[in-house]
ROFI-457482 format. One record per residue (C-alpha): residue number from 1; residue in one letter; x, y, z. Coordinates in Angstrom, 3 decimals, padded with zeros to 6 digits. Example, Ala and Ser with C-alpha at 12.3 -4.5 7.8 and 13.67 -1.06 7.14 Angstrom:
<pts>
<1, "A", <012.300, -004.500, 007.800>>
<2, "S", <013.670, -001.060, 007.140>>
</pts>
This chain:
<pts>
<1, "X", <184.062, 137.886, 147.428>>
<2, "X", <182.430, 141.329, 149.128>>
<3, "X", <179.277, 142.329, 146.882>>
<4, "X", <177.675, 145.261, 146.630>>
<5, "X", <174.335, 144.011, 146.887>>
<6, "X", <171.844, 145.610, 143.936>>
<7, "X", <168.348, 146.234, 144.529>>
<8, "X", <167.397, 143.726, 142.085>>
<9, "X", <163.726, 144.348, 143.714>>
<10, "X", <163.411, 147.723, 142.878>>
<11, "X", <165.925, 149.330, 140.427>>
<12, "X", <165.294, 149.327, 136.696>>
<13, "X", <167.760, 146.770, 134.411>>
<14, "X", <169.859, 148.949, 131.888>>
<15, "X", <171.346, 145.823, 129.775>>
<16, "X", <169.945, 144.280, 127.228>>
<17, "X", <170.153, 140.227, 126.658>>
<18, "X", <173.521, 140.639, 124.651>>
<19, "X", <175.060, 142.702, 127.237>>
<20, "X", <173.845, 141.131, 130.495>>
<21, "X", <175.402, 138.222, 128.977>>
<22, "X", <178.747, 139.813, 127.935>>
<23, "X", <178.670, 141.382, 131.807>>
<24, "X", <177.973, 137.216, 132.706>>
<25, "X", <181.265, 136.507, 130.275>>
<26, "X", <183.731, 138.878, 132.002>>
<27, "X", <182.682, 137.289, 135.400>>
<28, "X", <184.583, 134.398, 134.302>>
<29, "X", <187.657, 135.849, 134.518>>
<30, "X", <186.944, 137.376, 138.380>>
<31, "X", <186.004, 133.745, 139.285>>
<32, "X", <186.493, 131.113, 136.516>>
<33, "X", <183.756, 128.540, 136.661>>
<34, "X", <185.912, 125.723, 137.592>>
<35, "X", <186.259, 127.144, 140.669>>
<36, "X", <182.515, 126.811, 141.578>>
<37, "X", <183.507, 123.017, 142.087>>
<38, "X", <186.022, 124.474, 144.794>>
<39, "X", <184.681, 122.812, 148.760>>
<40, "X", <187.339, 124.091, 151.670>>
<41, "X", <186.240, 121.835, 154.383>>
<42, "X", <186.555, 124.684, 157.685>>
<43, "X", <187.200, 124.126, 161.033>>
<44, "X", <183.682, 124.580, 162.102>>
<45, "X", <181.475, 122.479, 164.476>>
<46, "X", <178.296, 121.454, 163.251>>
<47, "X", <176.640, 120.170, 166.657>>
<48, "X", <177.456, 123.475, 168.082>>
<49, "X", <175.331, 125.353, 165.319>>
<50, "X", <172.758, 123.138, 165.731>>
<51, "X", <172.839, 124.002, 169.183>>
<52, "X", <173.524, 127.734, 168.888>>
<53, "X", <169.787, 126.965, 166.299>>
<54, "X", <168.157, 124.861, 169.032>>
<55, "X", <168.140, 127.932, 171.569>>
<56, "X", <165.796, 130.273, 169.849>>
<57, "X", <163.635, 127.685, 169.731>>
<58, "X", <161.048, 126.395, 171.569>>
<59, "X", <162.728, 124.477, 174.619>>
<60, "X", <160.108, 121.790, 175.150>>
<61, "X", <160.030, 120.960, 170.989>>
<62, "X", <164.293, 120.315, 170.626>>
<63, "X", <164.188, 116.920, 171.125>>
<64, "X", <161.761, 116.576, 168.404>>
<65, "X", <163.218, 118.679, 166.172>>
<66, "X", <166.853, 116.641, 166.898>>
<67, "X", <164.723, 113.155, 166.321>>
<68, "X", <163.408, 114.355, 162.941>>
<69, "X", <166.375, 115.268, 161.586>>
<70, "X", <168.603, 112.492, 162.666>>
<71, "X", <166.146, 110.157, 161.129>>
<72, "X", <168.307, 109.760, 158.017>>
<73, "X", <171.278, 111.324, 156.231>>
<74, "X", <168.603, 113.055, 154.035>>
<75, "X", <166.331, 114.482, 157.184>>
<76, "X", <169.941, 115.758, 158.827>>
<77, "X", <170.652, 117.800, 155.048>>
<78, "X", <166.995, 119.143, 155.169>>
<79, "X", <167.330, 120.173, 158.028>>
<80, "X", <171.189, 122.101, 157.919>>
<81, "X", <170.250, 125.047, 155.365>>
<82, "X", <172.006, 127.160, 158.040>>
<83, "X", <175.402, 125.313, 158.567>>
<84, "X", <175.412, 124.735, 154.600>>
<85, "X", <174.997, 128.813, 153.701>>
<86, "X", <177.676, 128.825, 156.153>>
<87, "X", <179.841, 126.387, 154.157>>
<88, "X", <178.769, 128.492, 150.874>>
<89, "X", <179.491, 131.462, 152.397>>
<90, "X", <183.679, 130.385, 152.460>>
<91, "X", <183.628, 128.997, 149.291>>
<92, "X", <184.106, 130.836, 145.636>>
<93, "X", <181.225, 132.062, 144.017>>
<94, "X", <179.817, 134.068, 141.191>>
<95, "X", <178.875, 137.127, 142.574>>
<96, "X", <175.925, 136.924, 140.591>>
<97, "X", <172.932, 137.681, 142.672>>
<98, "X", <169.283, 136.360, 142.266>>
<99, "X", <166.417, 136.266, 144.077>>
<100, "X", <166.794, 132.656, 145.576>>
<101, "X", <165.060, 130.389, 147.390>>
<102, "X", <167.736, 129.759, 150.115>>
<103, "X", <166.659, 125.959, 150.890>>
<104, "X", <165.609, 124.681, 147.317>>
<105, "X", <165.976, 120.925, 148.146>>
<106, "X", <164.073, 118.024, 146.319>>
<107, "X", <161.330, 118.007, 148.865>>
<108, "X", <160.492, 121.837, 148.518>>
<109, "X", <158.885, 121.519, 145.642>>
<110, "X", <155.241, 120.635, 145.520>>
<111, "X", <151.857, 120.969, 144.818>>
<112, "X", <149.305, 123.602, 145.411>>
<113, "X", <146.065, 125.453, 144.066>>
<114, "X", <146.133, 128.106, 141.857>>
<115, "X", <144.157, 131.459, 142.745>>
<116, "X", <142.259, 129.286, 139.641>>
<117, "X", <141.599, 126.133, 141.210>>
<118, "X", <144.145, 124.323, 139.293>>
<119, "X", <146.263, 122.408, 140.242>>
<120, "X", <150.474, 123.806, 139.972>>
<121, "X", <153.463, 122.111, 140.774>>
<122, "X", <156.967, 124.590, 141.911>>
<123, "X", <158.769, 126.000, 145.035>>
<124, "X", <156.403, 125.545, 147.842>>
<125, "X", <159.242, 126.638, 150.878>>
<126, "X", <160.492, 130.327, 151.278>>
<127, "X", <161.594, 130.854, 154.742>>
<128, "X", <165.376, 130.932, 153.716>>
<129, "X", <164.310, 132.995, 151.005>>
<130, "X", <166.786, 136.154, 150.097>>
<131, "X", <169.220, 137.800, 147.306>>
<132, "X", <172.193, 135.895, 146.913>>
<133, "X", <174.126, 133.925, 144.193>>
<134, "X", <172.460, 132.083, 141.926>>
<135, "X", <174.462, 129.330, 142.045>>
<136, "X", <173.895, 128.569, 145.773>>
<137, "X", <170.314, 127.475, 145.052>>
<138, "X", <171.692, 125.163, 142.427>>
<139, "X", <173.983, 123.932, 144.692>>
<140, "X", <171.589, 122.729, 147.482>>
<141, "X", <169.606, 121.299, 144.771>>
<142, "X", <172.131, 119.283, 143.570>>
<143, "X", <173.556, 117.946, 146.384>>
<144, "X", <170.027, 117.214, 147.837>>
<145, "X", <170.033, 114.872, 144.555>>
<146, "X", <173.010, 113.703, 145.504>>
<147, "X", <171.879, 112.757, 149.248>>
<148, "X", <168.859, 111.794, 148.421>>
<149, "X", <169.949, 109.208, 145.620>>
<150, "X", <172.203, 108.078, 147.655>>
<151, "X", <170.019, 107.058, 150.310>>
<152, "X", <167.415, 105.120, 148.301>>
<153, "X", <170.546, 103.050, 147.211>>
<154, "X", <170.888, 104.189, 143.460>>
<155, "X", <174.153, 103.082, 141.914>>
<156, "X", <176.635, 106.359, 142.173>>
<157, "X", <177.405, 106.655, 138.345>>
<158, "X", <173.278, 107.092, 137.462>>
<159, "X", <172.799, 109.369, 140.501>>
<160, "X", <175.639, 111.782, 139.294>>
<161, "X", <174.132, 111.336, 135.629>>
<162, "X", <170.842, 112.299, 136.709>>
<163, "X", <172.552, 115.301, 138.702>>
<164, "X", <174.069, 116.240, 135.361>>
<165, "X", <170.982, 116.128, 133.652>>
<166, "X", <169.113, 118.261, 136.286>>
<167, "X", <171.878, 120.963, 135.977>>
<168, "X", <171.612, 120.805, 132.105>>
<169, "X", <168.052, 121.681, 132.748>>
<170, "X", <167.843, 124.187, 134.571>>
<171, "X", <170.563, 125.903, 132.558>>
<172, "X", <167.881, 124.823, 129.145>>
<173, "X", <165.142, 126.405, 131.181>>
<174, "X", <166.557, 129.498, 132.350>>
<175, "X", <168.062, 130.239, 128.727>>
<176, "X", <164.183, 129.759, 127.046>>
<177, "X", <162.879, 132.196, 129.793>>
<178, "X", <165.717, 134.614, 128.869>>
<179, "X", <164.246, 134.959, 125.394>>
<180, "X", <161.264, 136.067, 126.719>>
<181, "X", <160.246, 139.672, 128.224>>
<182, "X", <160.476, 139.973, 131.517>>
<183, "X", <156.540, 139.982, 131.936>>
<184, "X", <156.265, 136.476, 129.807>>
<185, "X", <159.240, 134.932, 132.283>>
<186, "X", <156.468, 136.066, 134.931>>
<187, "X", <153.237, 134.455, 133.994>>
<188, "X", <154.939, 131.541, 132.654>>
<189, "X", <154.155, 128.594, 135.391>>
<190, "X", <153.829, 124.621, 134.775>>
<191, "X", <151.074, 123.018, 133.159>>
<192, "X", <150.571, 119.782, 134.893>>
<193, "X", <149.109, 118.153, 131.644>>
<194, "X", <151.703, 119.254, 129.298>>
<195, "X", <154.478, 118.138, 131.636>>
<196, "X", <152.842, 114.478, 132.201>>
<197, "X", <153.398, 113.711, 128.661>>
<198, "X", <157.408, 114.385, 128.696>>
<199, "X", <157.453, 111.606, 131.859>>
<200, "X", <158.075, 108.328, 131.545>>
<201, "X", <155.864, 105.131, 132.846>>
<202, "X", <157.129, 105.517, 136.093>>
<203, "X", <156.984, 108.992, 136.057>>
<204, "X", <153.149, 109.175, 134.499>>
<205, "X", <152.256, 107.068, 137.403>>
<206, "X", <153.955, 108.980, 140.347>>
<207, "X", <152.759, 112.291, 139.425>>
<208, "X", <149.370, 110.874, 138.866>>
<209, "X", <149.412, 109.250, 142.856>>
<210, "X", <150.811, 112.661, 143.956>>
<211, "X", <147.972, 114.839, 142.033>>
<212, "X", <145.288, 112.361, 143.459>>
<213, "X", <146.722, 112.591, 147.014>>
<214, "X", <147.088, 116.674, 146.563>>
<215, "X", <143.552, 117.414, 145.410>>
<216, "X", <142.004, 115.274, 148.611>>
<217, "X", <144.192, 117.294, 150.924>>
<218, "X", <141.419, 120.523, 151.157>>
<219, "X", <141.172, 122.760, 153.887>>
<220, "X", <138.279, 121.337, 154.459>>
<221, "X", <139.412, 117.937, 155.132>>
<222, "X", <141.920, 119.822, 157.240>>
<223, "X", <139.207, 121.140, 159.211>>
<224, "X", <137.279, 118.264, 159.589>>
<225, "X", <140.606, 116.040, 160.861>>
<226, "X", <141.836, 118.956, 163.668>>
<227, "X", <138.973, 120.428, 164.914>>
<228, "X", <135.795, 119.130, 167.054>>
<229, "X", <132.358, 120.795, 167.802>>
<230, "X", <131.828, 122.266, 171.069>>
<231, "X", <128.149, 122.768, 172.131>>
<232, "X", <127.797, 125.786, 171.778>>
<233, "X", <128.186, 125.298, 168.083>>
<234, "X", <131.791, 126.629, 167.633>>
<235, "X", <134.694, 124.628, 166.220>>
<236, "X", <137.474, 123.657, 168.774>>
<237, "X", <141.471, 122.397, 167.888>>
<238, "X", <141.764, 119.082, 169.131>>
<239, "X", <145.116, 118.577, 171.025>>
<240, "X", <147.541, 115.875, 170.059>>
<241, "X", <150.675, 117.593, 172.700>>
<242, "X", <153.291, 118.159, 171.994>>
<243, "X", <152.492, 118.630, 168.038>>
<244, "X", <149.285, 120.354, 168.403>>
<245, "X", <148.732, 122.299, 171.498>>
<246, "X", <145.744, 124.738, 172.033>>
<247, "X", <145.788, 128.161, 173.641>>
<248, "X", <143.143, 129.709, 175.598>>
<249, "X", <141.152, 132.774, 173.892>>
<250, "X", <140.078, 134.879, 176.404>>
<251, "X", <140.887, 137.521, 173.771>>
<252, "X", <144.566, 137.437, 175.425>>
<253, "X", <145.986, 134.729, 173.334>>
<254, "X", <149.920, 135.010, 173.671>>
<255, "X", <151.625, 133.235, 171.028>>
<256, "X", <153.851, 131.072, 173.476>>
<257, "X", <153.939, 130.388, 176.677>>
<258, "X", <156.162, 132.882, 178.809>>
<259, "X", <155.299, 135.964, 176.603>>
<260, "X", <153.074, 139.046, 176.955>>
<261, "X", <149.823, 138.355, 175.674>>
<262, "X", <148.517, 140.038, 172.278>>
<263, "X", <144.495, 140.100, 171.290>>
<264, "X", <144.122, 137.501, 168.913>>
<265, "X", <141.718, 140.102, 166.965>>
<266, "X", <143.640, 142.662, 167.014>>
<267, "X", <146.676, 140.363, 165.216>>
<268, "X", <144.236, 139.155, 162.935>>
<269, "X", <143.324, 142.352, 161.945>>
<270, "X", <147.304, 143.136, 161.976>>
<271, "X", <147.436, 140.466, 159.025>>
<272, "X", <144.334, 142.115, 156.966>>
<273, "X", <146.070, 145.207, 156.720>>
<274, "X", <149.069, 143.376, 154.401>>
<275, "X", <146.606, 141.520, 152.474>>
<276, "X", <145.218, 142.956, 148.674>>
<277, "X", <141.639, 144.456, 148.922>>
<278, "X", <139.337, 141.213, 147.530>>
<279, "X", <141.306, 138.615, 149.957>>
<280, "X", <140.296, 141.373, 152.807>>
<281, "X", <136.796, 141.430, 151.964>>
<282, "X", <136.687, 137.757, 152.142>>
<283, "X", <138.416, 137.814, 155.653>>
<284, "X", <136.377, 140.442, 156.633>>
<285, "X", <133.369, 137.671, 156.732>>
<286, "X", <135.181, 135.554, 159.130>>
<287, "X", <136.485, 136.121, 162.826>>
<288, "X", <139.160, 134.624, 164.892>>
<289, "X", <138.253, 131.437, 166.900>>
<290, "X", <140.762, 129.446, 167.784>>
<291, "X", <144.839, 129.421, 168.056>>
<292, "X", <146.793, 126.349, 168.394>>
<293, "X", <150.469, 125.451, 168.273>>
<294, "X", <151.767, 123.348, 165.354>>
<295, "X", <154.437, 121.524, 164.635>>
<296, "X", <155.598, 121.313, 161.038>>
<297, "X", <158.620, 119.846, 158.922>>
<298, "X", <161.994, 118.930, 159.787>>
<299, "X", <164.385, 122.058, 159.784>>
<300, "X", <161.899, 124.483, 160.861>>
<301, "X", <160.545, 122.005, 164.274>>
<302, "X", <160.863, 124.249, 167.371>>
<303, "X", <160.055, 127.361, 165.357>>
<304, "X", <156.636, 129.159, 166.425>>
<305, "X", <154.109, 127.916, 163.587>>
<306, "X", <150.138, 127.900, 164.768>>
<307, "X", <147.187, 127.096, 163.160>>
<308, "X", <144.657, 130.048, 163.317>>
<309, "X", <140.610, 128.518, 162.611>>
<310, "X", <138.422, 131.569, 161.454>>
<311, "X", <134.759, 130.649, 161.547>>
<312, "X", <131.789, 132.948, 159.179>>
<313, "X", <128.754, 133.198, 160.499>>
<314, "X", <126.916, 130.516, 158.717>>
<315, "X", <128.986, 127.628, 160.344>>
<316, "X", <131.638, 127.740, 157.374>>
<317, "X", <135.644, 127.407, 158.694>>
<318, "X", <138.926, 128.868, 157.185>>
<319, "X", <141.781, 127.228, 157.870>>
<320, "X", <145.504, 129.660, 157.952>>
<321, "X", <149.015, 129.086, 159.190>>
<322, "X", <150.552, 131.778, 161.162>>
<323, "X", <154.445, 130.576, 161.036>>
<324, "X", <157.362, 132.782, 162.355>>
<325, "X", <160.056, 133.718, 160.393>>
<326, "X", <163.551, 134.350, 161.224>>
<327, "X", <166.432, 136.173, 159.230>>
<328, "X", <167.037, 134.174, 156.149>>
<329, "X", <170.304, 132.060, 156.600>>
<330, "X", <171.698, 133.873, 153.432>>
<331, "X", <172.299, 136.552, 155.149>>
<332, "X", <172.779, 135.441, 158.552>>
<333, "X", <175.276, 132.727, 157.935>>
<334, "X", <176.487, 133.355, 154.253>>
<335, "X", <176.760, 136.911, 154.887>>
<336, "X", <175.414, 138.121, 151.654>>
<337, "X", <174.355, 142.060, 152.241>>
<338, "X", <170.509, 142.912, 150.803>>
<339, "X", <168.982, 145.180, 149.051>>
<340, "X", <166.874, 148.173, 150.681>>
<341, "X", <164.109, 146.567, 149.225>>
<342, "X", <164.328, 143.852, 151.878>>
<343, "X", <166.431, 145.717, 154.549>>
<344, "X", <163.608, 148.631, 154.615>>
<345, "X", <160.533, 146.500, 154.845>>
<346, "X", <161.705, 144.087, 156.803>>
<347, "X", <162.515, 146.985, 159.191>>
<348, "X", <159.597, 148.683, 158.670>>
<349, "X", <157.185, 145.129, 159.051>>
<350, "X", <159.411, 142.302, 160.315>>
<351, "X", <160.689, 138.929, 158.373>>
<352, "X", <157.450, 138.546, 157.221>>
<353, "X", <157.544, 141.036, 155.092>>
<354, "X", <160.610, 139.406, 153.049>>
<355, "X", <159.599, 135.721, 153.504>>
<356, "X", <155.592, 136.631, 151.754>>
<357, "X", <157.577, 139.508, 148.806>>
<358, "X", <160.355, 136.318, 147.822>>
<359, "X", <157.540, 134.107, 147.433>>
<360, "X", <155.100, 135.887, 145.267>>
<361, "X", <159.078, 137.188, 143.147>>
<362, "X", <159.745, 133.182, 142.561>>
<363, "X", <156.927, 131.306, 142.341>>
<364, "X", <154.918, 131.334, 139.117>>
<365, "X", <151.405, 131.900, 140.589>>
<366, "X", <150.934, 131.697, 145.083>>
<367, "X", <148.142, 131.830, 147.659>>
<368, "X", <146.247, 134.975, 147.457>>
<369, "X", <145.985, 135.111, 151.314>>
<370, "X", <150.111, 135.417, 151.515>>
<371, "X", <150.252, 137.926, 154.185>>
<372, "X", <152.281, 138.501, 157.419>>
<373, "X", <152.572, 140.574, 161.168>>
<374, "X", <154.514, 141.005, 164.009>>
<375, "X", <153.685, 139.682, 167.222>>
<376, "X", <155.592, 139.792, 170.958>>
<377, "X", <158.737, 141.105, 168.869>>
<378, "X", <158.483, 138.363, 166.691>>
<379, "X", <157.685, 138.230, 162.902>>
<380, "X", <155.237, 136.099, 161.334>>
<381, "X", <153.998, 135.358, 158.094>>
<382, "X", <150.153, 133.866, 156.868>>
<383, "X", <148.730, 131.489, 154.371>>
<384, "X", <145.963, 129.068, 153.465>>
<385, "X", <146.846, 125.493, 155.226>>
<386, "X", <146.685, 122.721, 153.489>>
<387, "X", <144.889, 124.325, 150.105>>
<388, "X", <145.338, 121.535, 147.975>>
<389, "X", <148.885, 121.112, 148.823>>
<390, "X", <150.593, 117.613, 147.841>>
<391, "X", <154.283, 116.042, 147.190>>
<392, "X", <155.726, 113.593, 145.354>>
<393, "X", <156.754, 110.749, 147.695>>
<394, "X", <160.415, 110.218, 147.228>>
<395, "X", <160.339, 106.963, 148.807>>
<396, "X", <161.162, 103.514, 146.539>>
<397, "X", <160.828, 105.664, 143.253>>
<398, "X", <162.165, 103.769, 140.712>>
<399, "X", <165.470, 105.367, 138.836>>
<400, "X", <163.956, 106.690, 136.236>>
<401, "X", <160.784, 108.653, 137.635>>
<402, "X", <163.665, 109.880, 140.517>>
<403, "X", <164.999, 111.500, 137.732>>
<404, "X", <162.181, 112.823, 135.955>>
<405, "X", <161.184, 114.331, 139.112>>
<406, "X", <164.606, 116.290, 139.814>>
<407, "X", <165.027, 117.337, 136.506>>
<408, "X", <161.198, 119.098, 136.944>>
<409, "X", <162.411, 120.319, 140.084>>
<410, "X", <165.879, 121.851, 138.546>>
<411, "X", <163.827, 123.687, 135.113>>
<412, "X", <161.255, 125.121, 137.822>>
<413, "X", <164.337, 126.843, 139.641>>
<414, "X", <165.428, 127.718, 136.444>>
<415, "X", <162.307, 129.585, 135.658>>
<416, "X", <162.358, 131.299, 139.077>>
<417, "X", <165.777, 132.569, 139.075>>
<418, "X", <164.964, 133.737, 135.559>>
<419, "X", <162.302, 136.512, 137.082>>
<420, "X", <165.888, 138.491, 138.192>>
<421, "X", <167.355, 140.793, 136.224>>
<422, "X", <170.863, 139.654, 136.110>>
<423, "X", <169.470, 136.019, 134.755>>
<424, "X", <171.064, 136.729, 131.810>>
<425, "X", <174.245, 137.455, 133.433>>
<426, "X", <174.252, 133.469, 134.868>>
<427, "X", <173.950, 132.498, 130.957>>
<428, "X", <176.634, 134.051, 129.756>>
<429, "X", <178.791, 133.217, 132.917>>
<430, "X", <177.852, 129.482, 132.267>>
<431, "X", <177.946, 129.502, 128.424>>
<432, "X", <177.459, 126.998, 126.360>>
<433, "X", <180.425, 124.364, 127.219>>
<434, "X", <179.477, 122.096, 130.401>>
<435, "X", <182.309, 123.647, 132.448>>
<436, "X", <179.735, 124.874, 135.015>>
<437, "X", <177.804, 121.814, 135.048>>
<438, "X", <180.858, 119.793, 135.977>>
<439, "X", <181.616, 122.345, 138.820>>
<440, "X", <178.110, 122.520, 140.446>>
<441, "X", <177.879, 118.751, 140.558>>
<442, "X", <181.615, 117.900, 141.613>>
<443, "X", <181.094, 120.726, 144.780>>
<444, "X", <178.095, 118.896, 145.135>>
<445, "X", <179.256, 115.571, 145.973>>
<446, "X", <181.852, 116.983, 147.811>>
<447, "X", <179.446, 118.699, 150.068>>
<448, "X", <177.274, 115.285, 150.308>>
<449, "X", <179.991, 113.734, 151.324>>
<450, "X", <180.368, 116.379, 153.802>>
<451, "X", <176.950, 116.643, 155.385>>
<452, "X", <177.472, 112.883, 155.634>>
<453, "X", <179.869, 113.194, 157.893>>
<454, "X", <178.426, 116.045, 159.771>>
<455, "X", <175.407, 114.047, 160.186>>
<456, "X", <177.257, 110.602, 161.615>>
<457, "X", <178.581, 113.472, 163.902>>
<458, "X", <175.487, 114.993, 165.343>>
<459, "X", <173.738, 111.210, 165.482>>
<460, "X", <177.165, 110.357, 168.068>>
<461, "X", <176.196, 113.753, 170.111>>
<462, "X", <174.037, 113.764, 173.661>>
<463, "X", <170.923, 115.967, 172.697>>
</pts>
């Protein structure tokens, strides 16, 4: 369907609740919602994508990106948001438009520190992020339930219930935020404490394993684990190639090998300038002293992502990851135009600019040193490493805290889709029958069963 993107980032909602969900109604009769459950399999070749993927990145870090993801079924679908906004991109949808996450899988949600020091639990991934239907994030949701059920050897009937039950949710949770003004949809975030009370025994005891492991992970201890002390007093990176590679700071640090070389000062101070005024004056205390390559998750392996040590003057460290970002594969591969709000500053400042805006737009609170820069014609953006930040091990979870924790996962979507305008649009699309609900998850064991087979493909290919 061609869509005339709205600037859902900068123009001013008209409707009110009643009619953005009367606009939702009509929608149905553009694209009823049993065609959301519509998959046409293309003629497409998925080990050519990932190959057409593998060149823009870096040469020597393929084969460890290809070993990642052919680990497992699951690895290969984390790691194939591109060839599955591809797929999305042929298939019906809403024309509903959102500000989405663009890879909102079960193991993109995590936890992190609040600005507060407490501990919060949502989207932690926003590379992908971008404007496009809302139904697309629900989509790679559910099938990454799907997969991932699947693959820890659940019996098919309960992992399609509990897929049911996460769409239910996040419908549930979207419709309570609607109710609210647009500034309570935007403080609202998830209390830890309040939600450990709706788990059950299993669930109580995961989320308590995954809040203990989260709160030791400081950037302190960070620190500490990567870095050495030179004698002249300064921190150092300690190298681990090809995962953690240093570069030299002669105050011509290029950020990879081949390219011109850019002042590692003047980049930091590149990154100050996007930053709010208190987070400055904080990073006005520190100074640049080392730069080292790492390499990070599944998907993104082979992308530029460094670690960037800043050291005060009283022997105190500061710990921030300086990751590149790409055009979002919404756009790229599902073709979905966006708004000038995007288009201009990502023109004006790079994919940075969109990857840092999305984030602070869907999560509930995020890292107050969110910034980004542009570097060798490439686009970066910056945040605190490993502030707190934890996950819930997916791993042997028992049925029921498996669903507990995809059902959280689905309701926190639901409350960041709900920040859009046109959230009340999706509610009255959907209504109140399960007709969507039945459509998201039937496309979404379709497309499991699809990735399946893309992934026995790529595992048979010569990397």
């Amino acid at each position: 369907m061609p869509l005339d993107a709205p600037d859902l980032l900068k123009e001013r909602a008209h409707f009110s609740r009643a009619e953005s969900r009367e606009l939702g109604k009509s929608l149905r009769r553009v694209i009823a919602r049993s065609e959301l459950a519509e998959h046409r399999p293309v003629q497409r070749d998925a080990v050519a994508h990932l190959r057409e993927q593998n060149a823009t990145r870096v040469p020597e870090l393929v084969p460890v990106r290809m070993e990642r993801m052919l680990a497992s079924p699951f690895a290969f679908y984390r790691g194939t948001a591109g060839l599955m906004a591809l797929d999305l991109g042929k298939d019906p949808h809403s024309g509903i438009l959102v500000a989405a996450c663009g890879d909102a899988h079960i193991s993109n949600f995590g936890f992190y520190a609040s600005p507060e020091r407490q501990l919060v639990f949502d989207l932690n991934d926003f590379d992908e992020a971008a404007v496009a239907p809302w139904e697309w994030d629900l989509k790679r949701l559910i099938t990454s339930v799907i997969v991932g059920g699947r693959e820890a050897g659940y019996h098919e009937p309960d992992v399609e219930k509990v897929a049911r039950r996460a769409v239910a949710q996040y419908i549930a949770v979207l419709r309570s935020m609607v109710e609210l003004s647009p500034t309570g949809r935007y403080f609202m975030h998830l209390n830890v404490d309040s939600a450990r009370r709706q788990l059950s025994r299993d669930g109580r005891r995961v989320l308590n394993a995954a809040l203990a492991a989260a709160e030791r992970r400081t950037s302190v201890r960070a620190i500490r684990r990567t870095t050495e002390r030179e004698p002249d007093g300064k921190l150092r990176f300690v190298e681990n190639p090809p995962t953690m590679v240093r570069f030299r700071l002669d105050d011509a640090t290029p950020l990879h090998a081949g390219e011109p070389p850019e002042s590692i000062h003047a980049l930091f101070a590149q990154y100050r300038d996007t930053v709010s005024i208190d987070v400055d004056t904080v990073l006005a205390q520190y100074e640049p002293t080392d730069l080292a390559r790492r390499v990070v998750g599944v998907g993104s392996v082979g992308t530029r992502c460094y670690l960037q040590l800043l050291q005060g003057a009283d022997e105190d460290a500061l710990l921030l990851q300086v990751k590149e970002a790409g055009e979002s594969v919404l756009s790229q591969y599902g073709h979905i135009p966006q708004p000038a709000r995007i288009t201009d500053g990502v023109a004006a400042s790079g994919e940075g600019f969109r990857v840092v805006g999305m984030q602070r737009v869907l999560q509930a609170v995020s890292d107050p040193f969110l910034g980004h820069l542009q570097a060798n014609g490439r686009a970066f953006y910056v945040r605190q490493f490993h502030d707190m930040k934890g996950s819930v091990e997916l791993d042997g979870l028992p049925l029921d805290a498996y669903s507990d924790y995809v059902i959280a996962c689905a309701g926190l979507l639901g409350r960041a889709h709900a920040q859009s305008p046109t959230a009340g649009q999706v509610l009255g699309y959907v209504g109140r029958s399960d007709a969507a609900t039945r459509a998201i998850v039937a496309w979404s064991v379709a497309y499991a069963d699809q990735s399946l087979r893309d992934y026995e493909t790529a595992s048979a290919a010569t990397w």
